[in-house]
C-alpha positions in Angstrom: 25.2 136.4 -106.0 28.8 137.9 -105.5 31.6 138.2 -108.6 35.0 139.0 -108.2 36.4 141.0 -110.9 40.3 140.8 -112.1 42.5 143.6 -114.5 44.7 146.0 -114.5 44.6 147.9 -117.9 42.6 150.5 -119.8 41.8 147.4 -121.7 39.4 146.1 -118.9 37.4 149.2 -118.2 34.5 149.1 -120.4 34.1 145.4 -118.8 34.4 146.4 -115.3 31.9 149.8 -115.7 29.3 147.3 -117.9 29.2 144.8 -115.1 28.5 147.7 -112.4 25.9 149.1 -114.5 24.5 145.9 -115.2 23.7 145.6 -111.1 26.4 142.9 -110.6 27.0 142.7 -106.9 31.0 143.0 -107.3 32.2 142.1 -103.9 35.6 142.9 -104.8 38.3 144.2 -107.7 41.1 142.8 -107.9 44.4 144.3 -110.0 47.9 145.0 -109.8 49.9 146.6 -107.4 50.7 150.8 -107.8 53.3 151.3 -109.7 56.3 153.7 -110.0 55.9 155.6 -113.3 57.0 159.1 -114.6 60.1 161.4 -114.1 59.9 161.0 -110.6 59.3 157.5 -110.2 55.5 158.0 -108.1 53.7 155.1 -107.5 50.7 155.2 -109.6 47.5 153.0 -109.8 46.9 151.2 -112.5 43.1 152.3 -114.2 41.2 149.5 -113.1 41.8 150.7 -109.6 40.8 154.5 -110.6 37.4 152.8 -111.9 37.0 151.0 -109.3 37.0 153.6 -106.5 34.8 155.8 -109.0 32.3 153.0 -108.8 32.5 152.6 -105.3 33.7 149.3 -105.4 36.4 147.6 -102.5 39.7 147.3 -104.3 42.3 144.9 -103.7 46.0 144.5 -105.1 47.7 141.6 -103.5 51.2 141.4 -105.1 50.4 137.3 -105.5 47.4 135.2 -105.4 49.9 132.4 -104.1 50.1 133.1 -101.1 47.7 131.3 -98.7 46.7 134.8 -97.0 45.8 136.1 -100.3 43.8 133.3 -101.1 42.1 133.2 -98.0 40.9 137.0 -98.2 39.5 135.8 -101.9 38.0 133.1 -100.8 35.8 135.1 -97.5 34.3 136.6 -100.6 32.1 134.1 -101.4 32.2 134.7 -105.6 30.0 132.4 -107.5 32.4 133.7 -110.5 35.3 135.4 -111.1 35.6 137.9 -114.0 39.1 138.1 -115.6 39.6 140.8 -117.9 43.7 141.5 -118.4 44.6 141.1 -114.9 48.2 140.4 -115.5 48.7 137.5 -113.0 48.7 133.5 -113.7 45.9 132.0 -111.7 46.8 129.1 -109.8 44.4 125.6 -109.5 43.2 126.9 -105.5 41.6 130.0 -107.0 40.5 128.4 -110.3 38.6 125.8 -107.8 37.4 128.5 -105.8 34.3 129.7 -107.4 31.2 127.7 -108.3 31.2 129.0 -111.5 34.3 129.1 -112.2 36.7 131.5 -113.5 35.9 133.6 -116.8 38.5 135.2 -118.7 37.9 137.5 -121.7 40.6 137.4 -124.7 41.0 139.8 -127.0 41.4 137.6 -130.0 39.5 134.3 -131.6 41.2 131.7 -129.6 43.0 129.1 -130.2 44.9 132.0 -132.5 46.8 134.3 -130.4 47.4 132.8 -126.9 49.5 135.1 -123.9 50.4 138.1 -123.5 50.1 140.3 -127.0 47.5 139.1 -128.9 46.0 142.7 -130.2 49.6 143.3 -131.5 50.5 139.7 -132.8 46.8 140.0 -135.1 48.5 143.2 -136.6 51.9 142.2 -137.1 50.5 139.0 -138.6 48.3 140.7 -140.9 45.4 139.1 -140.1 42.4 140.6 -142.0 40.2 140.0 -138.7 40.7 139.4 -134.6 38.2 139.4 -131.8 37.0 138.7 -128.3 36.9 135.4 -126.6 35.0 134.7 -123.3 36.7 131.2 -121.9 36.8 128.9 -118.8 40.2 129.1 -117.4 42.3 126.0 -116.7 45.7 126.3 -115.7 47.1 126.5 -119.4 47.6 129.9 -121.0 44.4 131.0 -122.4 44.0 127.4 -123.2 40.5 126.6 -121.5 37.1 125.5 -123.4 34.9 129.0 -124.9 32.3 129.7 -123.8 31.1 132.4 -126.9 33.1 134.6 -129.6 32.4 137.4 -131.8 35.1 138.9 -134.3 36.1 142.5 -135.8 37.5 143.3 -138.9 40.9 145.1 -138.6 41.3 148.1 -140.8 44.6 149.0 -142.7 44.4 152.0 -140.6 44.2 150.4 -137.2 47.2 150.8 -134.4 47.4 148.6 -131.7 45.6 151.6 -129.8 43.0 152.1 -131.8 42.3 148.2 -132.0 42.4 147.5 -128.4 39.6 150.5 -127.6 37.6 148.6 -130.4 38.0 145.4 -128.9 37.7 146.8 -125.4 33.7 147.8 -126.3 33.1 144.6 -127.9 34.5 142.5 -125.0 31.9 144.6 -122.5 29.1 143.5 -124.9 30.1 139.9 -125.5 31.2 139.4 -121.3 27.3 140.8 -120.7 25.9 138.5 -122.8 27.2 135.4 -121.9 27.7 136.1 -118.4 24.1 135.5 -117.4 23.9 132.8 -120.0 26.8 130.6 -118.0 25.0 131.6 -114.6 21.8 129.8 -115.9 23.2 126.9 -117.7 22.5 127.6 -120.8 26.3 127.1 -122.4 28.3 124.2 -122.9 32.0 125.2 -123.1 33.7 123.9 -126.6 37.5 122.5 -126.5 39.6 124.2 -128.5 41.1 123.1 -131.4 45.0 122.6 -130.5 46.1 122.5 -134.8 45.2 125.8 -135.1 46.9 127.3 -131.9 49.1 129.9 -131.7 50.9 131.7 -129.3 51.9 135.1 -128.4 54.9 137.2 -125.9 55.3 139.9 -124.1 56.6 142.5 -125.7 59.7 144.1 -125.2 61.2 147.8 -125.7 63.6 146.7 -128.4 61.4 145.1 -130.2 60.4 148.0 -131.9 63.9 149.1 -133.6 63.3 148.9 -137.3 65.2 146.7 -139.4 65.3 148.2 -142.7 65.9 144.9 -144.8 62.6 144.0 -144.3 59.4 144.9 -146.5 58.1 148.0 -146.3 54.5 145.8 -146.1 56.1 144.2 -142.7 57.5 147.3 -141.7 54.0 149.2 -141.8 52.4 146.5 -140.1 55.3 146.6 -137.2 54.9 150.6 -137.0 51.1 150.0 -136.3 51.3 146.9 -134.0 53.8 148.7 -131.9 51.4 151.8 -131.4 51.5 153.0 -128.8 54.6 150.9 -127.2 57.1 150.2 -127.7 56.5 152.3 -130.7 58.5 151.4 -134.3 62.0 153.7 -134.1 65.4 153.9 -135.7 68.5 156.6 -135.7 69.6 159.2 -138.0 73.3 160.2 -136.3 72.6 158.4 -133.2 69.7 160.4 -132.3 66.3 158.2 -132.1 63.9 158.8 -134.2 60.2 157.1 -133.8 57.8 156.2 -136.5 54.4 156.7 -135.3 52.3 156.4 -138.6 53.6 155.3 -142.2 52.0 153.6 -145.3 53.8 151.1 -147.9 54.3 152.0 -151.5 55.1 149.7 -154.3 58.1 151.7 -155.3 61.8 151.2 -154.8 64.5 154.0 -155.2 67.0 152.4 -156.4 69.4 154.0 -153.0 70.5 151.7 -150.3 68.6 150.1 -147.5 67.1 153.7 -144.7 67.5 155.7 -147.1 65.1 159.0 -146.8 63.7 159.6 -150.1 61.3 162.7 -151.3 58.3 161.6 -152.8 57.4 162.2 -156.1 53.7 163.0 -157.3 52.3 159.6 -158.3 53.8 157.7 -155.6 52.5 160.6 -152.6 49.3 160.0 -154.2 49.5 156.3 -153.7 48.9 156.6 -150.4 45.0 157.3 -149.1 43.6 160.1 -148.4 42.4 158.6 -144.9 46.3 158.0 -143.6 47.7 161.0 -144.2 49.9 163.2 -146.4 53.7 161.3 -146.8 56.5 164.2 -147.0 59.1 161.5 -147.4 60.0 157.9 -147.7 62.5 155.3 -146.5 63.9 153.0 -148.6 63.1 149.2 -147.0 64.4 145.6 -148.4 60.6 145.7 -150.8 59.1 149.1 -151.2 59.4 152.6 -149.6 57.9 153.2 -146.2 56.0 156.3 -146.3 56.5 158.5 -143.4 53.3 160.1 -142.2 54.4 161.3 -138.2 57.6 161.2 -136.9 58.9 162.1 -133.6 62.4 163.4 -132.4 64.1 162.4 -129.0 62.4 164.8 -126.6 60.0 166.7 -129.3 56.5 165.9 -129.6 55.2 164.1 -132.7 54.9 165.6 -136.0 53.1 165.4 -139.4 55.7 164.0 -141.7 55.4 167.8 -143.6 56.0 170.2 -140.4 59.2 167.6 -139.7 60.8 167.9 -143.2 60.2 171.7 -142.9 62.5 171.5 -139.9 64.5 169.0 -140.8 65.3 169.1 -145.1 68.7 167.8 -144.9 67.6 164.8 -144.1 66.3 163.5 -147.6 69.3 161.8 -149.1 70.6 160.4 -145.4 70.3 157.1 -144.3 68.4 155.4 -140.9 70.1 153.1 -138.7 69.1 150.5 -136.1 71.0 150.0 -133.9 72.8 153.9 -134.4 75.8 153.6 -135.9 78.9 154.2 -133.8 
């Protein structure tokens, strides 16, 4: 019995390696085309296609699965299933017909919540207190097709985006290789979902991460991790960007105007955990100080809040700016 598996991302790797360990017969991967990355602008395979060839396995990167060409060449395949894993492409009704077994699609969160593009970083920035995998039938919706199983993870207050997704990543591979052989067999009957609860999620974009200093320090922490690793959280001291990469709220105002860098006193340094990090400075938000644990200058590699302000002292008592001031 031949699958066809489709995704692009590091995100889609553990699935990918568990199904060609798990003796699949993967006729074929499919992912996105090469793409030009780096100073100087190199085409560059996405990682799916790096596994791929490591495996062994024929590799394919159409740059639609419109065309009729394209579908034809998927269709000489033969799958009994296709396996969708972050590919990055809408599926269309002639290759959602084309299997037997339809067309599987593994979502990192617990659908209806968190349709599209950005659900890993829409759990974070929504606080959620847990996410996790979902392994549906597609239709031609956006992630709006019957499930077939779940399983959920508790996010921790230290999670990124990064660290998240790797977690999810693992549990996807398990769930995808449990219930893969279970649909093959019968044995599941996919559940609707329920439409009240749904939400839906967008692509992220690069200036979504400039920080807006009215908001909360709670919101802010939330954006600094949901945004890790891209677009990554920043703002300007001077007009020279400066990117948040870790940070903690604290229940403290300084009584200064909205971005401005603080020193930390004793009590409230110690209000942040041991686990995130040691906070050399704050920044006053619209509810709270945001802690600054790493921060990174234009060009310069990121640093422990500590090593920055050693570098940098005169900038306790300036204020940050998004956009940078003229």
């Amino acid at each position: 019995m031949a699958i066809v598996f489709m995704g692009t991302p590091h995100f889609a790797l553990p699935s990918l390696r568990a199904l060609a360990e798990a003796g699949y017969d993967i006729a074929a991967v499919y992912t996105r085309p090469d793409r030009p990355a780096g100073r100087g602008l190199r085409p560059q395979p996405p990682p799916v296609k790096l596994l791929a060839q490591e495996l062994g396995l024929p590799v394919r990167q159409p740059d639609s699965l419109r065309r009729p060409e394209a579908i034809e060449e998927l269709q000489a395949l033969a799958p009994e299933v296709i396996v969708v894993c972050a590919y990055g492409q809408i599926l269309r009704r002639p290759v959602l017909e084309l299997p037997p077994k339809g067309v599987l699609n593994v979502h990192p969160s617990l659908l209806p919540r968190h349709r599209g593009p950005s659900p890993i970083a829409a759990a974070i920035l929504a606080g959620d207190p847990e996410t996790g995998v979902t392994v549906m039938l597609m239709d031609e919706g956006m992630d709006t097709g019957p499930i077939l199983s779940q399983r959920s993870l508790p996010i921790s207050p230290f999670d990124t985006a990064g660290t998240l997704g790797e977690r999810l990543s693992r549990l996807a591979a398990e769930l995808l290789l449990e219930t893969l052989p279970r649909w093959l067999r019968g044995e599941i009957a996919p559940q609707p979902q329920d439409e009240s609860r749904a939400t839906v999620t967008r692509l992220l974009r690069k200036e979504d991460g400039a920080i807006d200093w009215h908001l909360s320090a709670e919101e802010l922490w939330r954006r600094v991790r949901a945004f890790n690793p891209w677009p990554g959280a920043y703002t300007y001291l001077d007009g020279e960007q400066l990117h948040i990469w870790e940070a903690w709220p604290l229940p403290f105002d300084s009584g200064f105007p909205l971005g401005t860098v603080v020193a930390l006193s004793a009590e409230q340094a110690s209000s942040v955990p041991a686990e995130a990090g040691r906070a050399a400075f704050a920044v006053q938000t619209g509810a709270g100080l945001l802690a600054v644990l790493r921060v990174q200058r234009a060009g310069r590699r990121p640093l422990p809040s500590e090593e920055f302000l050693r570098g940098m002292p005169r900038i306790i008592g300036r204020r940050l700016s998004t956009p940078p001031e003229a």
